[in-house]
Each structure stands twice: as structure tokens, then as C-alpha cells.
C-alpha atoms as one frame of an Amber mdcrd trajectory, in Angstrom:
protein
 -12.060  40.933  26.405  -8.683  40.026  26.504  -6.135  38.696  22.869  -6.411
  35.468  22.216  -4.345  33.894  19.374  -5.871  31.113  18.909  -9.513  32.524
  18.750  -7.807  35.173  15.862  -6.900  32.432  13.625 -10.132  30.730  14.472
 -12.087  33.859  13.180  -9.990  34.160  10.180 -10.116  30.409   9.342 -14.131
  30.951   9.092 -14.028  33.604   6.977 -16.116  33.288   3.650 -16.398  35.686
   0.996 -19.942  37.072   1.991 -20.553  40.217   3.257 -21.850  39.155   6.624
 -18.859  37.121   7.280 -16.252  39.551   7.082 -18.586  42.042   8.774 -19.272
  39.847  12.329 -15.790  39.348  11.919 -14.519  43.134  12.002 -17.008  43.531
  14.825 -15.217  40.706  17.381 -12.064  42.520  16.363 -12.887  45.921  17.182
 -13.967  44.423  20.696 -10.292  44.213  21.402  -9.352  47.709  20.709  -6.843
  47.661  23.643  -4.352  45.175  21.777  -5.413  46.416  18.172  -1.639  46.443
  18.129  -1.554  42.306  18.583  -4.580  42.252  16.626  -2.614  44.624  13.411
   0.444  41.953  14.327  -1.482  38.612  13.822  -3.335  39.935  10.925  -0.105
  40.525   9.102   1.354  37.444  10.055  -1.100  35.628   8.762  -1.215  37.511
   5.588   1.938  36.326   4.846   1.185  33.126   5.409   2.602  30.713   2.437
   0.481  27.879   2.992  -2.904  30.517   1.986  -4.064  31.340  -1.423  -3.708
  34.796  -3.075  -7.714  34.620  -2.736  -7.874  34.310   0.418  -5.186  36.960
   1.365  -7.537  39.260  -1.018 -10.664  38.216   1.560  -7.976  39.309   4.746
  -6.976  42.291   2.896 -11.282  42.826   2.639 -10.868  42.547   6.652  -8.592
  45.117   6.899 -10.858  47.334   5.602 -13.670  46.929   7.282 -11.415  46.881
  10.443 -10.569  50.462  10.127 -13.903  52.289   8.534 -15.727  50.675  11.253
 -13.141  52.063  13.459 -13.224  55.088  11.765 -16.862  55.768  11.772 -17.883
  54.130  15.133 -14.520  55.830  16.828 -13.232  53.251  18.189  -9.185  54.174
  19.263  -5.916  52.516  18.334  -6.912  50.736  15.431  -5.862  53.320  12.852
  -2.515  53.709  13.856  -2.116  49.965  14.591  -3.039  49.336  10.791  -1.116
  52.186   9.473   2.142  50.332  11.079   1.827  47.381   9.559   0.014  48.326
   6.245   2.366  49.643   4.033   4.864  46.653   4.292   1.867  44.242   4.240
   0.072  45.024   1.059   3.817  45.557  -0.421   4.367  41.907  -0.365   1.175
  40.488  -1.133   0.784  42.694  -4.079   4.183  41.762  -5.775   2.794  38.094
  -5.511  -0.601  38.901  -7.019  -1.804  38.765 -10.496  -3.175  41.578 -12.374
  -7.006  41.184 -11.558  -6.104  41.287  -7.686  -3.853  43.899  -7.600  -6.758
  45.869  -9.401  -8.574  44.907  -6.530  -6.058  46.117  -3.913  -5.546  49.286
  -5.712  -9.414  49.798  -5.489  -9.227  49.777  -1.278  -6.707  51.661  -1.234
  -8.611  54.183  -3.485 -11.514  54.102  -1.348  -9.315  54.762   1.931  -7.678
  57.637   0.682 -11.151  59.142  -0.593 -12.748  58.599   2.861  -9.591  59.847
   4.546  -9.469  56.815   6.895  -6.087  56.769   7.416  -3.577  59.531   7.609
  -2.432  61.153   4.716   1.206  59.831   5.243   0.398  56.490   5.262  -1.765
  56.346   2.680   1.175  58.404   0.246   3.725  55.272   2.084   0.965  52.123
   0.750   1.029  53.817  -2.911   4.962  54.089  -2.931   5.295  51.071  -2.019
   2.688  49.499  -4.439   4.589  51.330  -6.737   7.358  49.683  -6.492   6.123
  46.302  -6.251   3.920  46.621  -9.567   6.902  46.826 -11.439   7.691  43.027
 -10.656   6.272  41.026 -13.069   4.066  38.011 -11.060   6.169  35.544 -12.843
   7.232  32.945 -10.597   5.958  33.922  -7.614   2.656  34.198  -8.815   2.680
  30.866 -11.178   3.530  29.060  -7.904   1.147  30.827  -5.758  -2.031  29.586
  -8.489  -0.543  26.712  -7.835  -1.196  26.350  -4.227  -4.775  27.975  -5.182
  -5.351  24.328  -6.782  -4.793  22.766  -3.907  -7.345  20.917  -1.921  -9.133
  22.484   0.921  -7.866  19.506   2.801  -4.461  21.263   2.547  -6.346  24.583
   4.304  -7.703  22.305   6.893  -4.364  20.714   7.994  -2.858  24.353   7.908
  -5.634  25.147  10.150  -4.831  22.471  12.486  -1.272  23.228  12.527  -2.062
  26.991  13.415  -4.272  26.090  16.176  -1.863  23.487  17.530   1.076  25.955
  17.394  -0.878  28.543  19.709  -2.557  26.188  21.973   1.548  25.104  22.237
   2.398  28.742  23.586   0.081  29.262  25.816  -0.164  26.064  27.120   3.769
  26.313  27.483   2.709  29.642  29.126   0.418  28.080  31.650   2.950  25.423
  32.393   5.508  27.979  33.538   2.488  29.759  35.624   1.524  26.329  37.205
   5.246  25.383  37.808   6.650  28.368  39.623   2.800  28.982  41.608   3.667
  25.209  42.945   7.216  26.417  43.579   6.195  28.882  45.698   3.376  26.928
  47.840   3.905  27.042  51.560   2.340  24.389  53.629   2.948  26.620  56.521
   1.648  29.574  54.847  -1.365  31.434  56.646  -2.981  31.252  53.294  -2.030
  28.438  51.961  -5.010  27.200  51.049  -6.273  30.088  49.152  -2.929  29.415
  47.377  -3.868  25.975  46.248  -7.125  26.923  45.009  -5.153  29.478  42.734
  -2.726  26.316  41.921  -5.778  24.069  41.027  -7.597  26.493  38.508  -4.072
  27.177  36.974  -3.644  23.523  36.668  -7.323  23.076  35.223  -6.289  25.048
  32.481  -3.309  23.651  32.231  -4.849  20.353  31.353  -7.579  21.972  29.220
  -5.150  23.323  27.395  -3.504  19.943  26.866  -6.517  18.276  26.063  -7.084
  20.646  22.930  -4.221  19.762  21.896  -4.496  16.631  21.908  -7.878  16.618
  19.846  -5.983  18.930  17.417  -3.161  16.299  16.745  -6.134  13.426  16.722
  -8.145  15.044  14.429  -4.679  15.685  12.105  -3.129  12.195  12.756  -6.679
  11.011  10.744  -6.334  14.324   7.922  -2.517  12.864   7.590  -3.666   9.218
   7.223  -6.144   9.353   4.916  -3.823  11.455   2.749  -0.987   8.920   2.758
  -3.606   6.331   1.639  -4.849   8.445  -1.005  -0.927   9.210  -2.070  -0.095
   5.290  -1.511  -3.012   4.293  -4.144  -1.370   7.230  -6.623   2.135   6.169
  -6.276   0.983   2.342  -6.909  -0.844   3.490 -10.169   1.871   5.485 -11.558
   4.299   2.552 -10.582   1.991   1.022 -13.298   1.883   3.448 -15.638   5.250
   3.315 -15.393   5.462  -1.166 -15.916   3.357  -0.728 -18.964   5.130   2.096
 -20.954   8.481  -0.643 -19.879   6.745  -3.239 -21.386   5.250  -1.631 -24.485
   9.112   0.069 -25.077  10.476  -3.995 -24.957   7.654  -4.964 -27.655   8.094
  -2.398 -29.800  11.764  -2.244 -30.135  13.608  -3.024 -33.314  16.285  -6.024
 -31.383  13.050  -7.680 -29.840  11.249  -7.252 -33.253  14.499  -8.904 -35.084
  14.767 -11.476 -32.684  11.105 -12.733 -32.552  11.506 -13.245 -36.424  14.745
 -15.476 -36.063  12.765 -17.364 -33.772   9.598 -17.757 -36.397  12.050 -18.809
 -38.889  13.656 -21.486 -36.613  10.034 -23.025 -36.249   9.824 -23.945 -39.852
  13.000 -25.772 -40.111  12.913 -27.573 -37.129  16.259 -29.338 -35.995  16.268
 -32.700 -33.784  19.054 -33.502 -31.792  20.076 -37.137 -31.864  17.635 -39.297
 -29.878  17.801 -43.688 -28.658  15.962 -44.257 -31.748  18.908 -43.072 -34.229
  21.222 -45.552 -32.110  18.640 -48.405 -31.998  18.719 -48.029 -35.901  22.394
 -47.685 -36.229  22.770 -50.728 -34.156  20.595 -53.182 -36.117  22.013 -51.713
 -39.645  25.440 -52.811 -38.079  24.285 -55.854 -36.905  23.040 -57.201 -40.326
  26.549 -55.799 -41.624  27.925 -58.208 -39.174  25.519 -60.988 -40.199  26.281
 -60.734 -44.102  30.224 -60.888 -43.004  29.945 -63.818 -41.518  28.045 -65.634
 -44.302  30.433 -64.518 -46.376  33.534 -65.507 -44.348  32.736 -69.424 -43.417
  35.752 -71.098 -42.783  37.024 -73.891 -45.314  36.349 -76.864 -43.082  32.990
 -75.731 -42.575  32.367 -75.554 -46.516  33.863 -79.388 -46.769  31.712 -80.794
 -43.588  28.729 -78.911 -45.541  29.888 -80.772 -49.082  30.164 -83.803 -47.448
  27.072 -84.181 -46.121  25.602 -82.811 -48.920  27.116 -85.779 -51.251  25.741
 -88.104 -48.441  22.479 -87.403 -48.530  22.518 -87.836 -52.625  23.989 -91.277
 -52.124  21.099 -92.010 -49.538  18.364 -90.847 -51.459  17.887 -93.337 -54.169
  18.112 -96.158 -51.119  15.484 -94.598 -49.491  13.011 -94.033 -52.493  13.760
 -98.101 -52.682  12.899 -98.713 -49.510   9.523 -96.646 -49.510   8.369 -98.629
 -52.980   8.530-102.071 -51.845   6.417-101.025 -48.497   3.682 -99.801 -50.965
   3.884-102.853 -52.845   3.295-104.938 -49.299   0.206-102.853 -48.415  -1.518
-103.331 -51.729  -3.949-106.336 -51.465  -4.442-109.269 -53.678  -7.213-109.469
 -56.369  -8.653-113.083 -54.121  -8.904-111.430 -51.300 -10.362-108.193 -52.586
 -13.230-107.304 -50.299 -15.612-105.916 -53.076 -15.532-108.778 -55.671 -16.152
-111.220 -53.112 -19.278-109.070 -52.161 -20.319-109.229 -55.574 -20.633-113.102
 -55.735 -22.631-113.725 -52.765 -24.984-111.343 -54.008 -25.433-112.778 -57.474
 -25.619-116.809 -55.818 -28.173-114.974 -53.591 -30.103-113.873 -56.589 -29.743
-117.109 -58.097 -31.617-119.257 -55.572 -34.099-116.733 -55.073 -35.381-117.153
 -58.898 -35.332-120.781 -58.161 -37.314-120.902 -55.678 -39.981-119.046 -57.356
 -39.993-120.873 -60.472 -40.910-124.062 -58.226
């Protein structure tokens, strides 16, 4: 069985922290004993890794070990001085980056290495130097930022996945390419075997496109990861934004000048001020106009006060004329005591009378 890249960081990606995980794992990488060094090269690579967390380097470092006692005890070459390469440097860096309870942890392999001799004696004096050194630095920074990316959502691992698996299927699709390109390059139409030629082309060029259509499925299925994040991040920004709208607007409430102001204002309501309106005229006017009025009563002109006495001295000399005139008409209507309707009434009645007693006498 020949490296593959990809299918490393596939294994790795499905590691859990159970026994039997790391354990089928160790076993597919022991398969490839004749490039344990690409297999000591990819592990260490993706040990240092910044988008893991310090657990999960812990759970590759677990790898490691299994890697080589298996080796170890089933014999299987290369591995042990592939992994003694790369060690030392390896666990240097993680450990300065881990946190007391994991570098107990590291110390603890290392431990059981040296006490089942599975590496040489030289490299296992070169991983505690090393460690050493980096247990001096305190896990300060390094390690407050590294919990932090242990917070982080396994959504984050996933798209770091998919970004790993698009990156190789890159290469050696790239790879292929360059294969397909220079094979069709060299295609002779007059060639003998020409079309045992074109058969080679056509299977490079299958997996030419196969490789392409991975990749494409890897950038679909992160295109979706990537948009449902930015929704998620869109609804958080648009709450903040009104975290941020209310702590503005309880600030403006509560401030002394807004306070002040909105008790000028209260105290403006009780007075209340009116501005002049049509009514204040309409009064003005008429008040002026019986001004006016009185003036002129007061300022007749002299010929109008004589015409006004001279009629006035007119009518007196008229009036006792007229009361004259107004007695002697009564005097006409009143009638005459012979022709007064009710005492002539009263003598036909009593002759009537009269003959009527006469008559019955006789």
C-alpha cells in the first residue's frame, strides 16, 4: 500500500479517545512501513497544527506511541528511526504549549518508552533535554490562547478538516494534471502503440477528474459550513448592534443635561405662555372702535347742536297745538244723550210693558 496524504489526515480526523480507535489506527499505519518516513513527516505536521486543540495533540501524541511499541513488538522496520527523527523537536513544542496536567501526561509516555527501551537510548536522553528545556516556560500565553481554541466549536474542527482534505486533494490533483498533460504531450498518432498509449491517457485523465470531483464536494460541503456560520455571526452582530442602541439610549435618559432639561420643560407646562392670536386684535379693534364712537359724541360740531336746539324748541311750540287738535276730535265722537242707543232701548221696553198690563186688566 502506497502514502496517501489525504487518507493520513482522514485517519487522524477520526480519531476518538477510545482505545480501539487509536489502536485500528496504528495498525493502517504500520501497513505503510516503507514511507514510515512520510508517515513520521505528516504526523508531525499535523501535530503542529494551530487550528487543533492541546487535547487532541495529547490523543496524536497517544498515536505515536502505539505506532512504535507495535512496531517494536511486531518488528515491523523503519518506524523507530522515522519517529526518533522527528520526536524530539515534536514533543518540544507541544509541551511548551501545554498545561501542567498534559505535560504530566507526556512525561508519563515518555517514561514508559524509556522503560520498555523502544527507542534508542540517544533519543530518548534528546526528548528529556529537550522537555527540559521547554518546562521551564511558563504556559502563559501560549497556553491561555490555546484553551481558548479548545472552546471552540467542533464546527471549527470540521472546516479545518475540510480545508486539510481540500489542500491534498489540490496536490495531487495538481500532480495528476502534470501526469495527464505531458502523457498527452507525448501521444503519437503515428505511434505503433498508440493506442495502448491512450488507454494510459484515459485512466490518467479518469483520475484526473475524480480527483476534481472531490474537490469539488469538499468546497460544496464548506461553502454550506461557511454559510451557515455567517448567518449565525450576522444574527450575533445584529443583537449586539442592540445591545449596543439600548445602553445609547439608557446613557441619554439617565444623564444629568437631559435630566435638567426635562424639568425646565415640566416647569414651562405650568405657566403656559400664548402668543398673540386674531382674537386679541378682534378685541383691540372693537375697544378702539367705541373709543372712536364716544369721540365723536363728544365732538358734534356747533351747527349741528343749533339745528338739534331748533328743532327741539319746534316741537315744544307744536305740542300744545296738537294736544288741541286731538281734544276737540274726542269731543266730535262722543254722542248725544237723544240719540243714546241704550235709553232709547229702555223706553220701548217700559211702553211695551205698559200695554201688556192693559190688555190683561180688560
Amino acid at each position: 500500500m502506497t502514502f496517501s496524504r489525504e487518507q493520513f489526515v482522514s485517519k487522524v480526523q477520526s480519531l476518538d479517545e477510545t482505545q480501539d480507535s487509536i489502536v485500528n489506527t496504528s495498525k493502517w499505519m504500520l501497513t505503510l512501513y516503507k514511507d514510515a518516513d512520510k508517515v513520521a513527516t505528516a504526523w508531525t505536521e499535523y501535530l503542529h497544527k494551530s487550528s487543533i486543540s492541546t487535547k487532541r495533540k495529547l490523543l496524536v501524541v497517544y498515536l505515536a506511541n502505539d505506532i512504535v511499541q507495535q512496531a517494536k513488538h511486531r518488528q515491523v522496520p523503519n518506524f523507530d528511526k522515522s519517529f526518533g527523527n522527528v520526536l524530539p523537536s515534536a514533543l518540544e513544542k507541544v509541551y511548551a504549549d501545554f498545561p501542567t496536567e498534559l505535560r504530566a501526561k507526556v512525561k508519563r509516555v515518555v517514561g514508559i518508552w524509556r522503560q520498555r527501551k523502544v527507542l534508542s537510548e540517544s533519543v530518548l536522553d534528546e526528548i528529556d533535554r529537550r522537555l527540559d528545556v521547554a518546562g521551564k516556560i511558563t504556559p502563559s500565553s501560549s497556553t491561555t490562547a490555546q484553551r481558548s481554541k479548545d472552546k471552540v466549536d467542533k464546527r471549527w474542527g470540521q472546516l479545518s478538516s475540510l480545508y486539510d482534505n481540500i489542500e491534498q486533494n489540490q496536490k495531487s490533483g495538481n500532480t495528476l494534471r502534470l501526469r495527464f498533460d505531458k502523457s498527452l504531450e507525448a501521444l503519437d498518432p503515428n505511434s505503433v502503440v498508440y493506442a495502448e498509449n491512450y488507454n494510459v491517457i484515459s485512466k490518467i485523465g479518469s483520475s484526473v477528474k475524480e480527483s476534481l470531483t472531490k474537490s469539488i464536494d469538499f468546497r460544496s460541503t464548506l461553502i454550506k459550513e461557511l454559510e451557515k456560520l455567517i448567518t449565525e455571526q450576522n444574527a450575533l452582530v445584529n443583537k449586539e448592534q442592540d445591545s449596543i442602541n439600548e445602553i445609547d439610549s439608557i446613557l441619554v435618559d439617565k444623564d444629568p443635561t437631559t435630566i435638567a432639561q426635562s424639568t425646565n420643560s415640566n416647569d414651562a407646562d405650568l405657566l403656559p405662555t400664548y402668543e398673540n392670536s386674531d382674537d386679541d386684535d378682534d378685541d383691540k379693534h372693537s375697544s378702539e372702535n367705541e373709543d372712536e364712537v364716544a369721540n365723536k359724541k363728544r365732538s358734534v360740531s356747533p351747527e349741528k347742536q343749533s339745528d338739534l336746539g331748533s328743532t327741539s324748541d319746534k316741537s315744544s311750540s307744536e305740542e300744545p297745538t296738537m294736544k288741541k287738535m286731538k281734544t276737540d276730535e274726542l269731543k266730535q265722537e262722543e254722542p248725544t244723550p237723544s240719540t243714546s242707543p241704550s235709553k232709547s232701548n229702555t223706553g220701548a221696553i217700559a211702553s211695551s210693558i205698559q200695554d201688556l198690563l192693559s190688555r190683561l186688566a180688560d
